[in-house]
RODO-692372 format. One record per residue (C-alpha): residue in three letters; x negated, y negated, z. Coordinates in pm, whole numbers, padded with zeros to 5 digits, always signed. Each point is the difference from the previous one (the first is absolute). Layout:
ALAXYZ ...
//
This chain:
UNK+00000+00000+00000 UNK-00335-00272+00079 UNK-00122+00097-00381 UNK+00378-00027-00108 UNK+00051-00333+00166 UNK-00325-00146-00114 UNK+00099+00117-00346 UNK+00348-00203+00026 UNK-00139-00276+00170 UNK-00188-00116-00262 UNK+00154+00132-00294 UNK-00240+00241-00115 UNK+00257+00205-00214 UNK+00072-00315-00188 UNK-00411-00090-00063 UNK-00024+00379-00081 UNK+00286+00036-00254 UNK-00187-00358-00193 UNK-00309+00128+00033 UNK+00109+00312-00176 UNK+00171-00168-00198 UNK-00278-00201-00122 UNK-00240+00218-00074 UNK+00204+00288-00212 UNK+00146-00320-00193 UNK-00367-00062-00091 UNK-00125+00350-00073 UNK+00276+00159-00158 UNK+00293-00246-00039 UNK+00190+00179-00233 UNK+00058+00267+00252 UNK+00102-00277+00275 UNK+00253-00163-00177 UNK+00175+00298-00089 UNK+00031+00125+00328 UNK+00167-00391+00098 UNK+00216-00046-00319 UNK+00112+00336+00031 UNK+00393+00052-00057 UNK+00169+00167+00305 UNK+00345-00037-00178 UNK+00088-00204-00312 UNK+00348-00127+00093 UNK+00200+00013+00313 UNK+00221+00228+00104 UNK+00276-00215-00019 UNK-00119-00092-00348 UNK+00020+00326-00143 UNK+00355+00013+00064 UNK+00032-00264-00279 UNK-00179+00130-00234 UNK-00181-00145-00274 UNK+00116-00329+00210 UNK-00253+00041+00283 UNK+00277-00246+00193 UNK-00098-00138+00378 UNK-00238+00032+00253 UNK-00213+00181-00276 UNK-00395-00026-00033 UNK-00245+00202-00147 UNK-00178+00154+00340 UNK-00347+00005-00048 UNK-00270+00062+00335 UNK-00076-00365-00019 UNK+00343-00118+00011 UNK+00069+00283+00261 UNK-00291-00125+00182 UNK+00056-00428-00009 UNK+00364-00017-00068 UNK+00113+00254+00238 UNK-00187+00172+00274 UNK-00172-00401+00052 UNK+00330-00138+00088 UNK-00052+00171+00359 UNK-00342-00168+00075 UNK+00200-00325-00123 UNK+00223+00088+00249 UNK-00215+00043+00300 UNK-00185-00310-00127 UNK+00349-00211+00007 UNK+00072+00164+00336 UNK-00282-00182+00163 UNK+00104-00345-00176 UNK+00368+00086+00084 UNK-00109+00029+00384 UNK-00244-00275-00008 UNK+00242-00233-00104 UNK+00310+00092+00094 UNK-00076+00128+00374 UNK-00008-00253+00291 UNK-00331+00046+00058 UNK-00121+00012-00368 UNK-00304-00136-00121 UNK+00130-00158-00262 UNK+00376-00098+00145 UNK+00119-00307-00087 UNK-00201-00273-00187 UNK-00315+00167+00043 UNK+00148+00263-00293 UNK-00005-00311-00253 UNK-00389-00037+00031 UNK-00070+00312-00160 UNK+00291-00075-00259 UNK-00191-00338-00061 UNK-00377+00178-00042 UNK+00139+00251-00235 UNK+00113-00303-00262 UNK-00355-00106+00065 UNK-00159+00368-00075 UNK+00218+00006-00344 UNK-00086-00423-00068 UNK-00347+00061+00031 UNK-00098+00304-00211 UNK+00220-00160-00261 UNK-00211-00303-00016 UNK-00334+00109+00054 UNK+00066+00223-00329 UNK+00174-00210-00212 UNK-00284-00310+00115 UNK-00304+00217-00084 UNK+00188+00143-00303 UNK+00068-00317-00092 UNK-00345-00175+00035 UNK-00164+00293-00229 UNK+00158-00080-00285 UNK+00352+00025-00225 UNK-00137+00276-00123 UNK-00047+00182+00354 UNK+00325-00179+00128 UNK+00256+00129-00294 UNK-00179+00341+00038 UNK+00079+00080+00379 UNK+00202-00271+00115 UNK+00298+00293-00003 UNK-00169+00157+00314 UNK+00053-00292+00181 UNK+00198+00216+00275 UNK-00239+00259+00008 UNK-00154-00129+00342 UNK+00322-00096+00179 UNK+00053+00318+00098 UNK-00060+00211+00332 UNK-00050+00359+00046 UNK+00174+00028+00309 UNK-00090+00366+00062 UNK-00375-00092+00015 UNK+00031-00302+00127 UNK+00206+00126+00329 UNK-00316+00267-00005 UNK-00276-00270+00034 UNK+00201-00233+00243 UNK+00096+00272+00220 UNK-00430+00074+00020 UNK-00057-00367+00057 UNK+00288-00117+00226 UNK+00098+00347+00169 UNK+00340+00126+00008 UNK+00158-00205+00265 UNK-00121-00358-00186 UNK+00284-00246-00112 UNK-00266-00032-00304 UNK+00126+00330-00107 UNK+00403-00110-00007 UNK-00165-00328-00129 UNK-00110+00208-00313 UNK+00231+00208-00025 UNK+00288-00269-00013 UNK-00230-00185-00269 UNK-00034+00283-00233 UNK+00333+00168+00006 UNK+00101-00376-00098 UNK-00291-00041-00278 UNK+00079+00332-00108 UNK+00348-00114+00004 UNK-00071-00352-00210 UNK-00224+00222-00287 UNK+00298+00222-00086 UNK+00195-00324-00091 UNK-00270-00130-00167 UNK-00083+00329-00202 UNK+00405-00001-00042 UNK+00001-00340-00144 UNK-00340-00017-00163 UNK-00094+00327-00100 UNK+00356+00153-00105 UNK+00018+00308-00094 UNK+00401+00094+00025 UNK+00249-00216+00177 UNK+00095-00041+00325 UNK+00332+00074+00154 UNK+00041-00132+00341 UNK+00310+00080+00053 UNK-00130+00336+00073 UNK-00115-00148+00329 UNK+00344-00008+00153 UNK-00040+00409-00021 UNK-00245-00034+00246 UNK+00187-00265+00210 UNK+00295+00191-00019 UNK-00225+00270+00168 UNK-00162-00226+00210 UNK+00374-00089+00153 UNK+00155+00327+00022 UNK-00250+00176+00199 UNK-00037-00299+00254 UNK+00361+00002+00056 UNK+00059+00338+00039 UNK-00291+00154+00166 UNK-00119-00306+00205 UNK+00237-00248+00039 UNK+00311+00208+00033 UNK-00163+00223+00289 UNK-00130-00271+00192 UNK+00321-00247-00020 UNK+00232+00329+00087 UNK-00254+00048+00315 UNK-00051-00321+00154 UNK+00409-00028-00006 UNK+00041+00295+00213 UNK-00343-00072+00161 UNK-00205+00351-00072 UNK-00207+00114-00246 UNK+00166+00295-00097 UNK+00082-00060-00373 UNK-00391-00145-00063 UNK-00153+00297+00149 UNK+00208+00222-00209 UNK-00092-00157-00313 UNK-00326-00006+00075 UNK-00055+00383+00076 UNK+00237+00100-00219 UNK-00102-00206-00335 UNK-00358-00111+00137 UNK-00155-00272-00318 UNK+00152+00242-00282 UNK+00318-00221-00073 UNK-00272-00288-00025 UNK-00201+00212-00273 UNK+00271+00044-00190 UNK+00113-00398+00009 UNK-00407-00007-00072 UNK+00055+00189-00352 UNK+00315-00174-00125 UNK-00207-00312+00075 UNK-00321+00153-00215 UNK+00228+00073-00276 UNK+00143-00364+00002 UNK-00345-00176-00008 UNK-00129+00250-00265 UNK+00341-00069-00211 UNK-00056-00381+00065 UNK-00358-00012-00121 UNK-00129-00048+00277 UNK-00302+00230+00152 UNK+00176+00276+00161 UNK-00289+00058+00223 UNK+00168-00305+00223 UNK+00340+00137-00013 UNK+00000+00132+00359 UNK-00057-00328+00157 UNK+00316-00137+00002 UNK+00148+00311+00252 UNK-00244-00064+00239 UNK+00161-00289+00192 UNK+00281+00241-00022 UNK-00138+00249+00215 UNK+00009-00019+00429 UNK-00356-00072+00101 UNK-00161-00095+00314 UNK-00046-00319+00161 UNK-00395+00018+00024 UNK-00221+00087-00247 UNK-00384+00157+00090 UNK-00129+00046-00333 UNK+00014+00255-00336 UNK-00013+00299+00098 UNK-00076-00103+00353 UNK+00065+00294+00255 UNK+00138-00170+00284 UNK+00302-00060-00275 UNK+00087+00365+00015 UNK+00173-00045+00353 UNK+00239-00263-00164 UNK+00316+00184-00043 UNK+00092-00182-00337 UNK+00033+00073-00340 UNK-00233-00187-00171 UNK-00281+00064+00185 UNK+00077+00338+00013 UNK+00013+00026-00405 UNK-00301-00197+00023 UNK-00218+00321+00143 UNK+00197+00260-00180 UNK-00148-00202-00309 UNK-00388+00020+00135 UNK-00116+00294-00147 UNK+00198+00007-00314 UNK-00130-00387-00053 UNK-00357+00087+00048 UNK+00016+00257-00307 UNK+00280-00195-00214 UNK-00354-00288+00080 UNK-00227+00280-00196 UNK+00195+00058-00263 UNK+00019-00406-00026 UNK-00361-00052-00042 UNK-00024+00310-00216 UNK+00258-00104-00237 UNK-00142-00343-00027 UNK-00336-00050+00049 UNK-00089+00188-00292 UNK-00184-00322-00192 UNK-00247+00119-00280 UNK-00293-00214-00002 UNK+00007-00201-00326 UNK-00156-00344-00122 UNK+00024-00274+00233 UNK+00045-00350-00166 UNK+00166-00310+00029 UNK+00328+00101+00130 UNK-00140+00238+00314 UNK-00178-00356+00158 UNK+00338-00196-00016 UNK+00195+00288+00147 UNK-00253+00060+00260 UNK-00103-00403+00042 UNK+00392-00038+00051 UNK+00035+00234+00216 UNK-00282+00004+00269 UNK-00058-00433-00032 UNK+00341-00132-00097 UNK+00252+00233+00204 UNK-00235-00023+00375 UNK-00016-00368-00103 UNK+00360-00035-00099 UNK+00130+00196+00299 UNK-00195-00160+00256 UNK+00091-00406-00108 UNK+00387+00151-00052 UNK-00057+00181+00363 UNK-00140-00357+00154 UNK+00282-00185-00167 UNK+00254+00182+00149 UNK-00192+00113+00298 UNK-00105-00392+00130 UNK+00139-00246-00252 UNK+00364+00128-00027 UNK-00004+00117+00382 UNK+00106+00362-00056 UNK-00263+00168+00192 UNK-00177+00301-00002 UNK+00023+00279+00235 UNK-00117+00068+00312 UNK-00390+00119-00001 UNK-00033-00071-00344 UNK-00241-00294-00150 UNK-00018-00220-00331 UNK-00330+00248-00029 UNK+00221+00328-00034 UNK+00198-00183-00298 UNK-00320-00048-00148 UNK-00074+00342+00030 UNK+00327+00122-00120 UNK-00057-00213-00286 UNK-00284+00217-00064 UNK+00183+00324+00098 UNK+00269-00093-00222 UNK-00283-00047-00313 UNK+00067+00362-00021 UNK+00213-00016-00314 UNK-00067+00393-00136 UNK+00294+00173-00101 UNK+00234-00252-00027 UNK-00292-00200-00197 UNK-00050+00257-00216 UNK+00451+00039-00053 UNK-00047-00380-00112 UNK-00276+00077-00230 UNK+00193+00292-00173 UNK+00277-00253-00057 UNK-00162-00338-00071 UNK-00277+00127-00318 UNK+00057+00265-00271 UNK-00254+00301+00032 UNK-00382-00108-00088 UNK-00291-00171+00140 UNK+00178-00292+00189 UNK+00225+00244+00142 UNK-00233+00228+00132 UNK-00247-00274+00125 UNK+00309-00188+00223 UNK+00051+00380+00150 UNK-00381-00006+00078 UNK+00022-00303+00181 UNK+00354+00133+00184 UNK-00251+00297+00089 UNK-00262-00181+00127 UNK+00219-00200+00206 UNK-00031+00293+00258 UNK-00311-00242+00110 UNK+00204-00191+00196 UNK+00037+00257+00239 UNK-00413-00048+00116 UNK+00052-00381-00057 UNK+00303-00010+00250 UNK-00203+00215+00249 UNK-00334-00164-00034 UNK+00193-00343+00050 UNK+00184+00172+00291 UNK-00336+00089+00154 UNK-00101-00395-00041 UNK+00262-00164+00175 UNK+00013+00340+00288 UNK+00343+00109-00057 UNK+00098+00207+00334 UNK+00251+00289-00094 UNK+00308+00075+00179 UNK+00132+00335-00019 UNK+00298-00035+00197 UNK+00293-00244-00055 UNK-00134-00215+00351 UNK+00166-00302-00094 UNK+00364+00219-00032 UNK-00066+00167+00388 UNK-00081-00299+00209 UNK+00296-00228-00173 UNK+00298+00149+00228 
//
């Protein structure tokens, strides 16, 4: 169990599955990719019922889309669960105002990138400009699966960096699906699909949450909760949780983030100690209960992650691999940390407790960790060739921020926190 919980702790199964990853793409990348395009089912099942007309809810399933689109949507989960209780809770980090700060630093971390490439684009010529100047969104983005890796190894577990972050990269990751939906189109998007996973959203709060606890506190016992809750334990929540993948994924929208919305649904605690913390498992609630029936499964669904995406062949770097890189690891820590001041000092909505404007500038960093959504944006933004392959390069090599983040970490003598402190002491 020590070897096991060093192993989670730092994410070893996720470095492992890249590194892999990495190297087979290199030495024999024919062989990789057809292990990660490889088609687990052509159509749905409900789309063979129509026919020739594949009809709804129908993709092709391939082990990459198995692998992002699907089984990521419960990391995305846990990762929302910790912004859920950081802002929502009474003693959350981020409660209140404080939550705007991170909001305001992650319009800095897309503002930045953006001009530092377009500026040095634009100062190297028309010719440069008009050939890469399509990429332009290339460095807004934010792997938040490595990123939460190498802030949870600078800041510990328990830091309000970490929900800092997280909060900060579930909303850039948010902010580059609109802009891939409205710049980079490829199909249209039907957002009325989203009030499938409202509807869900509702339903399951009423009936399983809401209902129980309203009937109880009438008759003053806790009968009709506690049979619920042994009785249909998080299951009624998983289903609401697939109704609500199927709406984002038939609104264009990344499915991976279509469990989000049904975690303010579920009962949770009032105190939260930190991911996968283990003084959590004697809170008698749902969603932290979930939370550590997820562990295990998380740290492998993490493997296949990095396996299925790190897998980079090494090809000519050129022009476009220094303004993806220069825009991510100079103009988004830049960006986020002026943004992260504004609204920190200047617009008066704080920061939280045992954080300093130092950790935004090494989230800024941390957040310079573009990778796989980098390399989505790259797939989308240039036609196959040379300028396509050199912006991946640079989404690749972007994995430097994590040494950059921890060196400047080391600098300004970041002390980590591996327990939620500030949550215990506040009642």
């Amino acid at each position: 169990m020590r070897v096991w919980n060093f192993i989670s702790q730092y994410s070893l199964l996720l470095i492992g599955g890249a590194f892999i990853a990495l190297i087979w793409a290199n030495i024999d990348p024919n062989s990789y990719h057809q292990i990660v395009d490889f088609v687990l089912l052509k159509e749905s099942l409900v789309g063979k019922l129509y026919g020739d007309d594949p009809g709804l809810f129908s993709r092709k399933l391939t082990f990459h889309y198995l692998v992002n689109d699907i089984l990521m949507a419960f990391f995305f989960a846990v990762a929302g669960k910790e912004v859920w209780e950081a802002v929502a809770l009474k003693n959350g980090s981020l409660r209140g105002k404080k939550a705007i700060t991170p909001l305001f630093a992650t319009a800095g971390g897309m503002i930045g990138p953006v001009i530092t490439y377009l500026g040095i684009a634009w100062l190297l010529g028309s010719e440069t400009y008009s050939a890469v100047a399509n990429g332009w969104a290339i460095p807004t983005a934010t792997d938040i699966a490595f990123s939460y890796l190498i802030g949870r190894v600078i800041f510990g577990a328990g830091h309000p960096a970490v929900r800092f972050l997280l909060l900060l990269a579930i909303a850039d990751d948010a902010a580059g699906l609109i802009i891939i939906a409205v710049f980079y189109p490829t199909g249209e998007l039907a957002p009325e699909w989203l009030l499938l996973s409202l509807l869900a959203v509702i339903l399951v709060y009423i009936l399983f949450n809401w209902l129980p606890n309203h009937l109880d506190k009438k008759e003053g016992s806790t009968a009709r909760t506690k049979f619920v809750y042994q009785t249909f334990s998080y299951w009624p929540y998983l289903v609401a949780g697939i109704i609500s993948w199927l709406g984002f994924q038939e609104a264009g929208l990344h499915p991976a983030l279509g469990l989000l919305p049904i975690i303010p649904a579920i009962p949770h605690a009032e105190t939260t100690l930190g991911m996968f913390a283990d003084g959590e498992k004697k809170f008698p609630d749902l969603l932290n209960r979930a939370e550590h029936d997820l562990k295990f499964p998380i740290e492998f669904i993490l493997f296949l992650f990095g396996f299925a995406n790190a897998g980079v062949e090494f090809s000519s770097i050129g022009t476009p691999t220094y303004l993806v890189l220069l825009g991510l690891l100079v103009g988004k820590p830049i960006g986020i940390f002026i943004f992260g001041w504004l609204g920190a000092n200047v617009f008066k909505f704080g920061i939280p407790d045992s954080m300093t404007l130092s950790d935004i500038l090494i989230i800024g960093f941390v957040a310079g960790i573009g990778f796989t959504v980098s390399l989505f944006v790259a797939a989308v933004a240039f036609a196959p060739g040379e300028v396509q392959d050199a912006a991946k390069m640079g989404a690749l090599i972007s994995l430097a921020g994590a040494p950059i983040a921890i060196g400047v970490s080391r600098f300004f003598k970041v002390k980590k926190i591996d327990h939620f402190q500030t949550d215990l002491h506040s009642h």
